[in-house]
C-alpha positions as CSV (number, residue, x, y, z in Angstrom):
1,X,0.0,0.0,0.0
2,X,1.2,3.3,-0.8
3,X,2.5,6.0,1.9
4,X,0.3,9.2,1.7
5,X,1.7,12.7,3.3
6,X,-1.2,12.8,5.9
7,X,0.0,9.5,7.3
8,X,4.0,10.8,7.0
9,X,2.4,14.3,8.8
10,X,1.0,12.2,11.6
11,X,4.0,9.9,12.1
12,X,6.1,13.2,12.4
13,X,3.7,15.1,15.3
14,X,5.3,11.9,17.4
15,X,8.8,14.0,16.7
16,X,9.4,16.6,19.7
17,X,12.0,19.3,19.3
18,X,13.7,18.5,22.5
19,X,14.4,22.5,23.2
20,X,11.3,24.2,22.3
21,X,8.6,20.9,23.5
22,X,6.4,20.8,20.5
23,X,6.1,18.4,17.9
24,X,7.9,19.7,14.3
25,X,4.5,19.7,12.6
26,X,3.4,21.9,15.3
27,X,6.1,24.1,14.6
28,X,5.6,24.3,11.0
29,X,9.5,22.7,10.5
30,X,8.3,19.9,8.0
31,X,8.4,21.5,4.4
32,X,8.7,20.1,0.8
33,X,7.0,17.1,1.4
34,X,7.0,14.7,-1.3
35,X,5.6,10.9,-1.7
36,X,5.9,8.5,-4.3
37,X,5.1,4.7,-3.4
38,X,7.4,3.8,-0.4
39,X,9.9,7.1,-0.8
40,X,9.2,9.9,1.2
41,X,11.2,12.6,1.2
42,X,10.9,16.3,3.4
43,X,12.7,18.8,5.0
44,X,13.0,19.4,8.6
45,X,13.6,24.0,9.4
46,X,16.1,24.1,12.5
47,X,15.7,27.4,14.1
48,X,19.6,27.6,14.0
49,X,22.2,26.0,11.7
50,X,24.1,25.2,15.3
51,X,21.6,23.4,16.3
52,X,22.6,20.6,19.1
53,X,19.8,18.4,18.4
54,X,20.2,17.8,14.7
55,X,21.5,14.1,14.5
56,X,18.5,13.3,17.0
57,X,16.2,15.0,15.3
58,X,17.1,13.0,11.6
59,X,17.3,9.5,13.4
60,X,13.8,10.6,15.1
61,X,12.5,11.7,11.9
62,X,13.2,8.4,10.3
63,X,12.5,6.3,12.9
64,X,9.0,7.9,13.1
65,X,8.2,6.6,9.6
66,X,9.4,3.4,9.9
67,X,8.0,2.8,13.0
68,X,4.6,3.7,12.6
69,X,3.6,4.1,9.1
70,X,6.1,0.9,7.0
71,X,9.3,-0.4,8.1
72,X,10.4,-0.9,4.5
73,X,10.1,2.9,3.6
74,X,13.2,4.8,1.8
75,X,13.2,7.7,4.2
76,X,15.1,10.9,2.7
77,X,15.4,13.9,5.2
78,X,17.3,17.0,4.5
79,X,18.0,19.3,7.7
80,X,18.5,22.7,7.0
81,X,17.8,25.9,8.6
82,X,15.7,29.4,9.2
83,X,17.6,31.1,12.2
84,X,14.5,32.4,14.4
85,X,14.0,35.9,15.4
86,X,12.0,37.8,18.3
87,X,12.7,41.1,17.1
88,X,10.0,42.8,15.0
89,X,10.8,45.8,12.4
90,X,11.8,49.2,14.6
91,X,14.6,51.3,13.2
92,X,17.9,50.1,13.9
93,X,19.0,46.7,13.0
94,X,16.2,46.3,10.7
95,X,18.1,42.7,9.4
96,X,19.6,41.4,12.1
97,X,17.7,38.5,13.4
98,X,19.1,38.1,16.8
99,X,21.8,40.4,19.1
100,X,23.6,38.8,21.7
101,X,25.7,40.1,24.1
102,X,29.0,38.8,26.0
103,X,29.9,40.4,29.0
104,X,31.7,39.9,32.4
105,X,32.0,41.0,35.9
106,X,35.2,42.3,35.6
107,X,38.2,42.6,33.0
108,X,41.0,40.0,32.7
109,X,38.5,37.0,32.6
110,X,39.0,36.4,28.4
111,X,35.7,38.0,27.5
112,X,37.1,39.3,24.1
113,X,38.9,36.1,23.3
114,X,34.9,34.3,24.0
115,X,33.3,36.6,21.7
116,X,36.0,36.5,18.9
117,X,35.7,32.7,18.8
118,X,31.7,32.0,19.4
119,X,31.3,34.8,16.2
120,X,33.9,32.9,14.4
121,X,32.1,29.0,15.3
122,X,28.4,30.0,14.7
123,X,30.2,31.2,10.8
124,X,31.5,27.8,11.0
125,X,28.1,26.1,11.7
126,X,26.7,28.3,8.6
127,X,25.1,31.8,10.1
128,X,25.7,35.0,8.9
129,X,27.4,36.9,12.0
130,X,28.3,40.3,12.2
131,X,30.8,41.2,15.8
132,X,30.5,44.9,17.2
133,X,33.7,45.7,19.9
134,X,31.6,47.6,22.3
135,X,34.5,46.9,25.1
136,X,35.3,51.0,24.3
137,X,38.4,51.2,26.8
138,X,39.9,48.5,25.7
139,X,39.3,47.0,22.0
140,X,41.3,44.4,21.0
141,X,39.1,42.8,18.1
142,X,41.1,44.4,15.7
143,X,44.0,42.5,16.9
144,X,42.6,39.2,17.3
145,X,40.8,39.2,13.7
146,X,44.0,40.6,12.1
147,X,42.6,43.6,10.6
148,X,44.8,46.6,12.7
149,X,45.4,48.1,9.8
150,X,41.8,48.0,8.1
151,X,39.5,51.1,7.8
152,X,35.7,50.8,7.3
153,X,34.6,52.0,4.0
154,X,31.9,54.3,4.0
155,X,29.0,54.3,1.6
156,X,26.0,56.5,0.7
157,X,22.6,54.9,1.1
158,X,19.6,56.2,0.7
159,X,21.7,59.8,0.9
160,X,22.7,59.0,4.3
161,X,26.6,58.0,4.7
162,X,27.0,54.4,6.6
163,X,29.9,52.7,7.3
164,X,30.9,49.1,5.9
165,X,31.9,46.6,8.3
166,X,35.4,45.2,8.3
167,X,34.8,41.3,7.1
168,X,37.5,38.8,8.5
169,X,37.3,35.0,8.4
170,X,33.7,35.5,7.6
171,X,32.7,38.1,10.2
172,X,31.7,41.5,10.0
173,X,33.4,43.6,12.8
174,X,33.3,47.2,13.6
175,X,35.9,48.0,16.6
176,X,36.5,51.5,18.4
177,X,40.1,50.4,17.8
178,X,39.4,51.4,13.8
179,X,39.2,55.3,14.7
180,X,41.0,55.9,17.7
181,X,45.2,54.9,18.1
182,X,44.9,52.0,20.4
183,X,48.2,52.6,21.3
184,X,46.8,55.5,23.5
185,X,44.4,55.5,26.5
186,X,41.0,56.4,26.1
187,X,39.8,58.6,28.4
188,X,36.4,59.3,27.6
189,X,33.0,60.1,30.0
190,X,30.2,57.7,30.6
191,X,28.2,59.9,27.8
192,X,30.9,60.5,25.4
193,X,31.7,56.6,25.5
194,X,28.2,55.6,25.4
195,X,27.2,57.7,22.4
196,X,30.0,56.3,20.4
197,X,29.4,52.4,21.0
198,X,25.6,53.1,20.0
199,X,27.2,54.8,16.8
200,X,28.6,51.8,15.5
201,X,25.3,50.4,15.3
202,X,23.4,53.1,14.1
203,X,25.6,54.8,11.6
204,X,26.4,51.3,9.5
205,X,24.9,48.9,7.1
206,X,25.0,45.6,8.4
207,X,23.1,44.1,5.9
208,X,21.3,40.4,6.3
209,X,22.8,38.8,9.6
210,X,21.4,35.3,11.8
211,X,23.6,36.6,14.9
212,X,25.3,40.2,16.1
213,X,27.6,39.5,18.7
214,X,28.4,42.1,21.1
215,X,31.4,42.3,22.5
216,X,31.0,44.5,26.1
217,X,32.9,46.5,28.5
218,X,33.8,44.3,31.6
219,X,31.7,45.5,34.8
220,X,28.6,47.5,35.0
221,X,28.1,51.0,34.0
222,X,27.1,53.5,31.2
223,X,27.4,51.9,28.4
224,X,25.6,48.5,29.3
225,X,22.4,50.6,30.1
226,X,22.6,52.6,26.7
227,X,23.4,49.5,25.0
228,X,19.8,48.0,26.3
229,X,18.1,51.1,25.9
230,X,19.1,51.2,22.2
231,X,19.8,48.1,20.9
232,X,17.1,44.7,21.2
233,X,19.3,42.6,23.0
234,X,18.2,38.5,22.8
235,X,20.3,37.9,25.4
236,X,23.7,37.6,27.4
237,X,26.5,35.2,27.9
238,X,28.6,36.0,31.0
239,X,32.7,35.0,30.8
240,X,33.9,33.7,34.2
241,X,36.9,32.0,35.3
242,X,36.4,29.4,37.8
243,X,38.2,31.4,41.3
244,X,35.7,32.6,43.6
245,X,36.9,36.6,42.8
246,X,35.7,36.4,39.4
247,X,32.1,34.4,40.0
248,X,31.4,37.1,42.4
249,X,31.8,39.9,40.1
250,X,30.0,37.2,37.3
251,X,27.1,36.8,39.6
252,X,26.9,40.8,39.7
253,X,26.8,41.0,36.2
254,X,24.0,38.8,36.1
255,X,22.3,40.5,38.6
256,X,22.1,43.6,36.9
257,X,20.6,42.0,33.3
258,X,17.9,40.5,35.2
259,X,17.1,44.0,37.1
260,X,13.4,44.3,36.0
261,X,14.5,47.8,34.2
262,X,17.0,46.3,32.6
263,X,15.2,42.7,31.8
264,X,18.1,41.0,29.5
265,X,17.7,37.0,29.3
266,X,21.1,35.8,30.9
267,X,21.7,32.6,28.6
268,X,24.2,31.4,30.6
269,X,27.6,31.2,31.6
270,X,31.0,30.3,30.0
271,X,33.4,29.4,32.1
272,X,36.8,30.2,30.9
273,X,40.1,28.6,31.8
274,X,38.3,26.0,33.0
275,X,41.4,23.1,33.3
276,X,44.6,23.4,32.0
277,X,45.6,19.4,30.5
278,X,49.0,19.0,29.1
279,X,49.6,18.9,25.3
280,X,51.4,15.4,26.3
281,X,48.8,14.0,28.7
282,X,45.8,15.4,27.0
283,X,43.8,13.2,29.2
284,X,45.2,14.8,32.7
285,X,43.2,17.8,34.1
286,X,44.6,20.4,36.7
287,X,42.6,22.5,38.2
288,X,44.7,25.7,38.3
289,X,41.9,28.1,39.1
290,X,39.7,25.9,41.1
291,X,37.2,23.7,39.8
292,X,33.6,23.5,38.7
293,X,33.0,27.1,40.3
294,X,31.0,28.5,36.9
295,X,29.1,25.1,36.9
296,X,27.9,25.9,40.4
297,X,27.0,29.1,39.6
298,X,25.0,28.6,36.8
299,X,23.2,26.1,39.1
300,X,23.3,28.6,41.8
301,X,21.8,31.0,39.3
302,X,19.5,28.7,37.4
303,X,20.6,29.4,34.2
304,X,22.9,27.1,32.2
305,X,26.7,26.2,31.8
306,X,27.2,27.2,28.0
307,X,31.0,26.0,28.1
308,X,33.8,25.2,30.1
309,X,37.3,26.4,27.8
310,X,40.5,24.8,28.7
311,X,43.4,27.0,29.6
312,X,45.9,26.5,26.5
313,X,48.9,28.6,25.9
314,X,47.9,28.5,21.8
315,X,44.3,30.2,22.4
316,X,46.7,33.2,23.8
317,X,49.0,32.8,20.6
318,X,46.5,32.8,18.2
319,X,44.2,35.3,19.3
320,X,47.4,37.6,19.1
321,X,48.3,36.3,15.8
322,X,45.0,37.4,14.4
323,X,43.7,33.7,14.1
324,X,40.9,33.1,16.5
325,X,41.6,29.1,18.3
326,X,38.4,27.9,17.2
327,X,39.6,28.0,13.5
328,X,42.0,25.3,14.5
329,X,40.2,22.0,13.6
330,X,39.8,19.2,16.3
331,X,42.1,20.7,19.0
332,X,40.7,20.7,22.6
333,X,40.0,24.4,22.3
334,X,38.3,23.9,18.9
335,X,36.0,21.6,19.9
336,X,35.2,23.2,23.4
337,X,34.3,26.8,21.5
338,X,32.1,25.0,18.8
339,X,30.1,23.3,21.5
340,X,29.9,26.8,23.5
341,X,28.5,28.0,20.4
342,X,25.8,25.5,19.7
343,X,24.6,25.6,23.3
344,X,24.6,29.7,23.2
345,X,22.5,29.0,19.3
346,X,19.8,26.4,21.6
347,X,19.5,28.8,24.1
348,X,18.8,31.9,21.9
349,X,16.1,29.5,20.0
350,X,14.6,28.6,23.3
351,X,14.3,32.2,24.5
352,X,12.6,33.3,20.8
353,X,10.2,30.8,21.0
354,X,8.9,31.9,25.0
355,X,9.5,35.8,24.9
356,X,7.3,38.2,22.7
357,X,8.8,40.0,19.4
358,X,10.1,43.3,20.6
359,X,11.4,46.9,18.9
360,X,14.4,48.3,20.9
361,X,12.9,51.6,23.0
362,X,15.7,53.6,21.3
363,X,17.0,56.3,23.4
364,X,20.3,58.0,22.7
């Protein structure tokens, strides 16, 4: 007897996306269904192309038919992906779907080095990702994309002037350090500082991108409240290292996203120099900073562990080389930044799919 698509439809509402606890029909993630005789073939729409879940999701898929419609079926599923979106229209950022920031307690924690490489992965895993170096006292994105030396272009549209992001390894950055000499301190007021970060969002053309990552300031202050006044943030990831100084300050930078004027998702916590594992005895682990202290946190916190990076002298190296670590395929630091990055991907999903669209309340 032939398969028809109401009976494939059916067989698929048994498939739960794990994250967002519906069934894919549900959801509206089957598309381009096609039967002939015992071959169906369909596509399954991931809300991210980092998504965790997709190998489960496939075998599920398959299974599903097999199990409950014929056992001899040829099952062809393609996975592919629409990267979800809360925002809804408003001025700035028209394109971008989703704006997360990275932040920390306090400085010195390798907040910069976090957002270089989770930009770099979700590229990797197939998004579009633009990078903004908010961190206005200290920007070091030109350095560890390689592009010191770069200038934005600048372009008329629509007879306004906007600048054109730097693109490296696939990233579109804008950096402080582009129009200021680095090699000098910045000493700038609260105001002054703040009204320049939100320039480099509202004076470019970004274009068409799945993720902006933001790379903030360490601490609390100014610019973190302009930032969330102006731009519609998705969410944050805060950078810890495991000693008890830094999750203090971490948990205080958590704190103040989930002030109720304030109101920023927290997606979780990365904790940073987690273990330090010798390039001989790879399978060794020393604790140098203490261990599990952002994993207690985040359970402390109720929000989740996004990633635990290992201390390794080459994540330093290439960061200063202008080659972010995660580029450096199946290393322990490789691997450890493209699972941060899938988990930070779920997590944005999960948080489109519970929290209403939104327009930033622009205020500068």
């Amino acid at each position: 007897m032939n398969i028809t698509k109401e009976q494939v439809l059916e067989a698929l509402k048994n498939v739960e996306d794990p994250d967002l606890k519906k069934d894919l029909v549900t959801l509206g993630m089957i598309k381009d269904l096609e039967v002939e005789g015992k071959n169906v073939s369909f596509t399954v729409v991931l809300t991210t192309p980092a998504c965790p879940m997709k190998e489960l999701i496939h075998k599920a898929c398959v299974n599903s038919i097999l199990h409950f419609i014929d056992e001899e079926a040829n099952v062809n599923v393609k996975m592919t992906s629409d990267v979800s979106s809360r925002k809804s229209g408003g001025p700035l950022l028209p394109n971008v779907k989703n704006i997360i920031g990275v932040a920390s307690g306090k400085g010195g924690v390798g907040k910069s080095t976090v957002a270089s490489n989770l930009a770099l992965a979700l590229v990797k895993l197939g998004a579009s990702v633009g990078l903004v170096d908010a961190d206005i006292y200290g920007p070091s994105q030109t350095i560890m994309f390689d592009v010191m030396d770069a200038k934005p272009m600048i372009k008329e549209i629509n007879g306004v002037n906007k600048m054109i992001p730097v693109e490296s390894f696939g990233v579109k950055l804008l950096s402080i350090g582009f129009f200021v000499d680095t090699s000098q301190a910045l000493v700038w007021r609260g105001p002054m500082a703040s009204k320049a970060v939100v320039q480099l969002f509202q004076e470019a053309e970004w274009g068409e991108l799945d993720y902006m990552i933001i790379d903030l300031p360490p601490g609390t202050g100014d610019i973190h409240l302009s930032l969330v006044g102006a731009v519609p943030l998705n969410g944050v990831v805060i950078v810890s290292t495991p000693q008890f100084v830094a999750l203090a300050d971490a948990k205080k930078g958590v704190g103040m996203f989930q002030l109720p004027s304030i109101n920023v998702p927290v997606l979780g916590i990365v904790e940073n120099m987690a273990y330090f594992s010798p390039p001989d005895e790879p399978e060794k682990r020393y604790y140098i900073f203490g261990k599990d202290g952002a994993k207690k946190l985040a359970e402390e916190l109720e929000v989740p562990l996004l990633g635990e990076i290992p201390l390794v002298q080459n994540i330093c190296e290439s960061g200063d080389l202008g080659r972010p670590a995660v580029l450096q395929e199946n290393t322990p630091q490789a691997i450890a930044y493209m699972e941060m990055a899938r988990k930070v991907a779920q997590q944005v999903s999960i948080q489109n799919a519970k929290v209403p669209a939104q327009v930033a309340d622009v205020k500068w």
